[in-house]
MARMI-229978 format. One record per residue (C-alpha): y, x, z; residue number from 1; residue in one letter. Coordinates in nm, 4 decimals. Each point is the difference from the previous one (the first is absolute). Layout:
<rs>
- Y; X; Z; NUM; a
...
</rs>
This chain:
<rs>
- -3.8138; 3.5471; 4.0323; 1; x
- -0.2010; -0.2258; -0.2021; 2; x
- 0.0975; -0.3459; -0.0258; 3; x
- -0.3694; -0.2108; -0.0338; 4; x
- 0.2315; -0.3352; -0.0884; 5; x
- 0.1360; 0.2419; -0.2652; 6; x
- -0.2493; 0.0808; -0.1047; 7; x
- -0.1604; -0.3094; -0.0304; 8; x
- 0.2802; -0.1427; -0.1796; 9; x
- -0.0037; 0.2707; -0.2710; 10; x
- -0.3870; -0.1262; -0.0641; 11; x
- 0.1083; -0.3353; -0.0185; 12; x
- 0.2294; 0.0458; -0.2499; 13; x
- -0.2065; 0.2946; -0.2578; 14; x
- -0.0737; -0.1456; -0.3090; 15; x
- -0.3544; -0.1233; -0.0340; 16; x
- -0.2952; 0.2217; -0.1089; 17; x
- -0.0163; 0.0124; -0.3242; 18; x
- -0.3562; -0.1464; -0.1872; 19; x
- -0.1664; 0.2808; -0.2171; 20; x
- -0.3630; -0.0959; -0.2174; 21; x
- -0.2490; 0.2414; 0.1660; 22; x
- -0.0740; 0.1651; -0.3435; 23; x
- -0.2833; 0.2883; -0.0103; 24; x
- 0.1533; 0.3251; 0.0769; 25; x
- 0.3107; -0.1390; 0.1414; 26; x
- 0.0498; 0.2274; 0.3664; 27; x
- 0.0812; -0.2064; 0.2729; 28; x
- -0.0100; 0.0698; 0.4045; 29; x
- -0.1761; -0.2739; 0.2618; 30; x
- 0.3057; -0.0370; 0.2688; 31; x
- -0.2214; -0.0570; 0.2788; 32; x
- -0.2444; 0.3034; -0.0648; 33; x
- 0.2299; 0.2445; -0.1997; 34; x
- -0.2766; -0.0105; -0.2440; 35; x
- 0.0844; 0.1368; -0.3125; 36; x
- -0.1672; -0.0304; -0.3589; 37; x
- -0.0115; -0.1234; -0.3433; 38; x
- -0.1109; -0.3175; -0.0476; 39; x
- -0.3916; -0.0654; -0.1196; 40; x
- -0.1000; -0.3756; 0.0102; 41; x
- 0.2400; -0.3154; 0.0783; 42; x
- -0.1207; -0.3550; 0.0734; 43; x
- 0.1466; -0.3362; 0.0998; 44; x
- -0.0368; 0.1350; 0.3870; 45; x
- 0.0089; 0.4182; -0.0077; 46; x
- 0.0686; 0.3211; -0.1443; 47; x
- -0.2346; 0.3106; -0.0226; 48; x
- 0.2017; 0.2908; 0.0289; 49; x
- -0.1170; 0.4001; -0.0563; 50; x
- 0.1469; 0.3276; 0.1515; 51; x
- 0.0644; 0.3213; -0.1760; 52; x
- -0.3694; 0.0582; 0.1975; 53; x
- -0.1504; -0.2641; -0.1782; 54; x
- -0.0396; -0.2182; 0.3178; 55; x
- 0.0156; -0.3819; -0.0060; 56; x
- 0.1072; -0.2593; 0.2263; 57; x
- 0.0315; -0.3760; -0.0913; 58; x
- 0.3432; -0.1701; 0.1200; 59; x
- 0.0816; -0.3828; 0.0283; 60; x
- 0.2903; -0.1091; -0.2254; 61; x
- 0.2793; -0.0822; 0.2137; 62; x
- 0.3775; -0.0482; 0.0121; 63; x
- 0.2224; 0.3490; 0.0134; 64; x
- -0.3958; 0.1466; 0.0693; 65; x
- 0.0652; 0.3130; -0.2043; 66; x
- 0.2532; 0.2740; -0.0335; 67; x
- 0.0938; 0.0636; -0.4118; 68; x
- 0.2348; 0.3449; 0.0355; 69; x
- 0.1292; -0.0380; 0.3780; 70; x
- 0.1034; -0.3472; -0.0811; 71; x
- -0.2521; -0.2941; 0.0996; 72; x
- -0.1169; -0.2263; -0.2788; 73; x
- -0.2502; -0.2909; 0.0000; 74; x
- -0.3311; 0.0485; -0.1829; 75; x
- -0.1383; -0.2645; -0.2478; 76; x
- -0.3054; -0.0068; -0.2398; 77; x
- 0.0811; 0.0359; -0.3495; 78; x
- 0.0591; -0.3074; -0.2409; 79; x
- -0.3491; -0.0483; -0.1995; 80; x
- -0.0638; 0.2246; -0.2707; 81; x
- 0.0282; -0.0965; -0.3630; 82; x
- -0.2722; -0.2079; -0.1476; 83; x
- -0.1675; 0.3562; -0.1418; 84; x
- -0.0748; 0.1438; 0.4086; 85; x
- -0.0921; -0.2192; 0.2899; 86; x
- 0.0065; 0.0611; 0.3875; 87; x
- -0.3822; 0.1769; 0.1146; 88; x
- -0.1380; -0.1499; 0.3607; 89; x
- 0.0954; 0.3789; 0.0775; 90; x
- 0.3894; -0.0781; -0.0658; 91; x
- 0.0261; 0.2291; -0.2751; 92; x
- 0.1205; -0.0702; -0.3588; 93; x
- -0.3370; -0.0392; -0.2366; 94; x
- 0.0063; 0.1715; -0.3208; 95; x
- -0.0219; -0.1857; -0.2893; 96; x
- -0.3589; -0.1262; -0.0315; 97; x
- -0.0694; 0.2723; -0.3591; 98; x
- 0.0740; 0.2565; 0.1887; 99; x
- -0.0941; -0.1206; 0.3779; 100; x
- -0.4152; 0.0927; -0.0101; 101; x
- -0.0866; 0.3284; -0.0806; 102; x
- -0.3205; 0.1760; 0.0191; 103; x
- -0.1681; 0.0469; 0.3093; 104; x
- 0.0642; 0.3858; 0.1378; 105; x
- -0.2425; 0.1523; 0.2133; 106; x
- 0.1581; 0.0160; 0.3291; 107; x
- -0.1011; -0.3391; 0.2255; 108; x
- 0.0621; -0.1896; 0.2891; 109; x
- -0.2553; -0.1074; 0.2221; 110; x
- 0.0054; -0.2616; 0.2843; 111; x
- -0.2316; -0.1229; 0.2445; 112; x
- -0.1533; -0.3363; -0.1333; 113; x
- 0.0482; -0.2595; -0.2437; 114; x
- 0.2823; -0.1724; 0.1691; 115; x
- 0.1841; 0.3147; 0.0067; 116; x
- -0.0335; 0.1135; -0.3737; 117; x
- 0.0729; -0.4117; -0.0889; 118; x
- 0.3909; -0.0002; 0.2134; 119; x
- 0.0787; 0.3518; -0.1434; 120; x
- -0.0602; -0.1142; -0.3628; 121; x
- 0.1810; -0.3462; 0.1489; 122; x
- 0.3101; 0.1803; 0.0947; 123; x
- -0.0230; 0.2918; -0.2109; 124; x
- -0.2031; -0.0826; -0.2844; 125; x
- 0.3002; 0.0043; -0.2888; 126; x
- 0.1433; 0.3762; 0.1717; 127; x
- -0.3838; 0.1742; 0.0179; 128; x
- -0.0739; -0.1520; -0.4055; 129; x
- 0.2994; 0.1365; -0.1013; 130; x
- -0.0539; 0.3413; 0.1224; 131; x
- -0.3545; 0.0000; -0.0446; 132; x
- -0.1770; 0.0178; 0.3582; 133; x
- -0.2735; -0.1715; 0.0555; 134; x
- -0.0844; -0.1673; 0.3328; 135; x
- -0.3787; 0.0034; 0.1139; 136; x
- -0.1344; -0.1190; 0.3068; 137; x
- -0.1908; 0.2520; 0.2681; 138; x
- -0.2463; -0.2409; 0.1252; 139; x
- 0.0147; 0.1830; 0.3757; 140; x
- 0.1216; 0.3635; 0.0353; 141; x
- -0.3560; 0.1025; 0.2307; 142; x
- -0.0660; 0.2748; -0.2903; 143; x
- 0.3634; 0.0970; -0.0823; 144; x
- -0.0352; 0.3555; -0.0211; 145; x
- -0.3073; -0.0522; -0.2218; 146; x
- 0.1440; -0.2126; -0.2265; 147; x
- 0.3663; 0.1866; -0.0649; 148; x
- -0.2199; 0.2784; -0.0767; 149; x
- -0.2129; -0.1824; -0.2809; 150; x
- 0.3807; -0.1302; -0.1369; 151; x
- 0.0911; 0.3876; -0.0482; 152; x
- 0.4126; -0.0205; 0.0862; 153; x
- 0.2109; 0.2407; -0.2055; 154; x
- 0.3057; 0.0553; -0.1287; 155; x
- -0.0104; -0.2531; -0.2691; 156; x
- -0.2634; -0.2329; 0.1822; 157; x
- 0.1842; -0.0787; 0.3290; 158; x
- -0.1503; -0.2831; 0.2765; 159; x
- 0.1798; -0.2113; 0.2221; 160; x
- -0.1828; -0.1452; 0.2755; 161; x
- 0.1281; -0.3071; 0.2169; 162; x
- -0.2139; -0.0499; 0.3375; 163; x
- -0.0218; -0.3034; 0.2354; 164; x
- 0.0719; 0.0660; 0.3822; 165; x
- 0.1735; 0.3727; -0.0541; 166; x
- 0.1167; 0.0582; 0.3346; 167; x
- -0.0576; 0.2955; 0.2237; 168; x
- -0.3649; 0.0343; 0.1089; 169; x
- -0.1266; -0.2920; -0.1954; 170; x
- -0.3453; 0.1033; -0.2291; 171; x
- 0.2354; -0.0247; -0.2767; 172; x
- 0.2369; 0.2955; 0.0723; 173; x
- -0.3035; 0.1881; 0.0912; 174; x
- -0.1588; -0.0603; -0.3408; 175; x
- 0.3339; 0.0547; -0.1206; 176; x
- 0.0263; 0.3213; 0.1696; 177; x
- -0.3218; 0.1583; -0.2366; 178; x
- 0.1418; 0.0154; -0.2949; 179; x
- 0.2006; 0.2533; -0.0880; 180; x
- 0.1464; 0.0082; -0.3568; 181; x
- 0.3701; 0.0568; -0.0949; 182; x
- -0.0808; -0.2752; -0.3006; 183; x
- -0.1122; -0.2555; 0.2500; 184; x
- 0.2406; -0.1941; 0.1860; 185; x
- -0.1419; -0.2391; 0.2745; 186; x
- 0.2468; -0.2623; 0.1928; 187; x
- -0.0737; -0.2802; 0.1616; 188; x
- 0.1181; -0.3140; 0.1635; 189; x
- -0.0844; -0.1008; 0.4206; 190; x
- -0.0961; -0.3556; -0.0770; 191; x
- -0.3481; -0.0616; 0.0274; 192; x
- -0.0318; -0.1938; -0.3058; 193; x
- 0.2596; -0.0264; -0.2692; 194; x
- -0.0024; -0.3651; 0.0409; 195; x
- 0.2362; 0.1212; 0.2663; 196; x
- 0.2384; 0.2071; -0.2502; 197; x
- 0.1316; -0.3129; -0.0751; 198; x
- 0.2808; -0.1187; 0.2264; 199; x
- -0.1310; -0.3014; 0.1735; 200; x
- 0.3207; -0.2569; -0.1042; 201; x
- -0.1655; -0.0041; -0.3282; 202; x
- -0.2062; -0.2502; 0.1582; 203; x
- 0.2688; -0.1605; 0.2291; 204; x
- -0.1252; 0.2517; 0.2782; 205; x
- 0.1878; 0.1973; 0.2439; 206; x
- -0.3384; 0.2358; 0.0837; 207; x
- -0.3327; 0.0031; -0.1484; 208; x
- -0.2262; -0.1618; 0.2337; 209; x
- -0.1709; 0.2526; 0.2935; 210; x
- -0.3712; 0.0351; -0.0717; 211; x
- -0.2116; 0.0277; 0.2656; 212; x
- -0.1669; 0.3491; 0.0724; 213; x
- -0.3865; 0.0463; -0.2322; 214; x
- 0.1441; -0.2885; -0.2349; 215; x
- 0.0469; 0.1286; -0.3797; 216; x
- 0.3661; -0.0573; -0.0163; 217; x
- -0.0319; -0.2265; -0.3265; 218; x
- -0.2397; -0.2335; 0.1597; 219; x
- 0.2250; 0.0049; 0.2693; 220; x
- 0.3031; -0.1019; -0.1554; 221; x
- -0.1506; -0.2315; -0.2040; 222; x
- -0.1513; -0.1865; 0.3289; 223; x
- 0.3367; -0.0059; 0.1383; 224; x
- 0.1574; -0.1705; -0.2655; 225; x
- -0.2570; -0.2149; -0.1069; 226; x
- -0.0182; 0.1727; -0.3432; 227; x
- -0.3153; 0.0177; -0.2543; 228; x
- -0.0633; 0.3704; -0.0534; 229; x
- -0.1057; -0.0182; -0.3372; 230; x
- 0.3416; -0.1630; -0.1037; 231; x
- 0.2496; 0.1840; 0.2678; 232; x
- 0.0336; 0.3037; -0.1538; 233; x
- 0.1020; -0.1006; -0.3594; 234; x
- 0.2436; -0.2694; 0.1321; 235; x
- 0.1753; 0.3113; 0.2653; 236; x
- 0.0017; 0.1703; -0.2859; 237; x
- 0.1551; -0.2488; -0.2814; 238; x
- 0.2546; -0.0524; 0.3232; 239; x
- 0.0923; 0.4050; -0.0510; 240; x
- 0.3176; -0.0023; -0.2654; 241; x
- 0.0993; 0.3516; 0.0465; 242; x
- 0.0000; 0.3302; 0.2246; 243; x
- 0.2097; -0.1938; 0.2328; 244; x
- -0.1975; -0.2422; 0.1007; 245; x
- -0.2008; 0.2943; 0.1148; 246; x
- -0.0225; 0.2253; 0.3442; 247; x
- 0.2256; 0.3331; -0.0972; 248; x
- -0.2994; 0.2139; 0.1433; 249; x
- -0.1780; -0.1466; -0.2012; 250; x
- 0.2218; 0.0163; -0.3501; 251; x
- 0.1244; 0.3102; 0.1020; 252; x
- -0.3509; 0.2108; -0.0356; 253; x
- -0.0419; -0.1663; -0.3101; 254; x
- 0.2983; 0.1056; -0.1903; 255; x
- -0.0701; 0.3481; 0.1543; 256; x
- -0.3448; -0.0207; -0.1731; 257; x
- 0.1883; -0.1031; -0.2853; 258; x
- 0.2390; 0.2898; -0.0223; 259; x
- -0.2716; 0.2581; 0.0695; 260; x
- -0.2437; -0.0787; -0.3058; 261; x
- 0.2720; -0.1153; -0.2362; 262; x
- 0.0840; 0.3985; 0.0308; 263; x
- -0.1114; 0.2420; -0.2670; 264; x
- -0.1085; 0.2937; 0.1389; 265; x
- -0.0094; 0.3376; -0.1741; 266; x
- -0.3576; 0.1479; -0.1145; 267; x
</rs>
């Protein structure tokens, strides 16, 4: 029979878990979930980590939080760089600046509005330069079909497309649902605005304040905290000092996008 104070005891007396740098590559498992992947981004707070499916799920750092082969080990971000690389908002390692830029490919991202494109290049801005994406802004996705067609997707010429609102039944997955193109790739987020991508304790929040019903949700929020419009946004998004001050369904569409247009397709 089992013996719980046994057990207990044996707990209380196993060496501590060990601390391991969260290096790219480096495999770990999340004890709580039993995810398992290689490690993609690491910041002060979390760890992005892939599966062998190319999934990715965003983990808070935390003591004996992972599982490094069957034995559990506590995750910490890497010591800074050498003076040649620096830490992107993204979390990954910059290339050195030579070599970081290089010419602009073909394939793009778009997102819905200004605000959009400005946080992506925010966040991502060092990752997309150094691979060569460009991120435009869709100004409103009413004639999506229309204009994915005039873009001309192919294998060398892929488009990622990040939507507003992309829930079930929404206009946007119905727009969404017209296009048809195995070089297009459209995800999307289920805030209203991307103002609300960004977790609220950026701003000593808990929640984002509740708009009322016919009120544009920016004039909304700005009522409710007494904010000037004009100067809210670029002070949020100054506040933003990498992915993990953002919403993970909000990060994690991006970094899809990301993945899908950084990929070389065959002609």
């Amino acid at each position: 029979m089992r013996d719980i104070l046994d057990e207990f005891d044996r707990q209380r007396k196993a060496p501590p878990a060990r601390t391991i740098e969260a290096t790219a590559g480096l495999v770990v498992e999340d004890r709580a979930s039993g995810f398992c992947g290689d490690v993609v981004n690491c910041t002060a707070e979390a760890v992005t980590l892939r599966d062998r499916h190319g999934n990715r799920r965003h983990f808070t750092l935390k003591p004996a939080g992972f599982r490094l082969d069957g034995a559990p080990v506590t995750l910490v971000r890497p010591r800074a760089a050498p003076r040649s690389t620096q830490q992107t908002n993204s979390g990954s390692v910059a290339a050195p600046s030579r070599a970081r830029a290089q010419q602009a490919k073909a394939s793009r991202i778009w997102v819905e509005g200004r605000h959009d494109a400005e946080l992506v290049e925010h966040v991502w801005g060092d990752d997309l330069r150094e691979l060569g994406i460009v991120v435009e802004p869709l100004h409103g996705a009413d004639d999506l079909v229309a204009a994915v067609r005039e873009f001309g997707p192919g294998p060398q010429r892929r488009l990622g497309i990040l939507l507003d609102h992309l829930v079930e039944g929404s206009k946007e997955s119905r727009l969404a649902a017209g296009v048809r193109d195995a070089h297009v790739l459209i995800v999307g987020h289920p805030f209203v605005d991307v103002w609300a991508g960004v977790r609220p304790q950026v701003i000593d929040r808990h929640e984002w304040p509740v708009v009322p019903k016919g009120v544009p949700w920016k004039d909304g929020v700005c009522r409710a905290l007494g904010a000037d419009p004009a100067r809210f946004w670029p002070w949020l998004r100054n506040r933003v000092r990498t992915y993990a001050d953002l919403r993970p369904e909000l990060v994690g569409p991006v970094e899809q996008l990301i993945d899908f247009v950084s990929v070389e397709g065959d002609d």
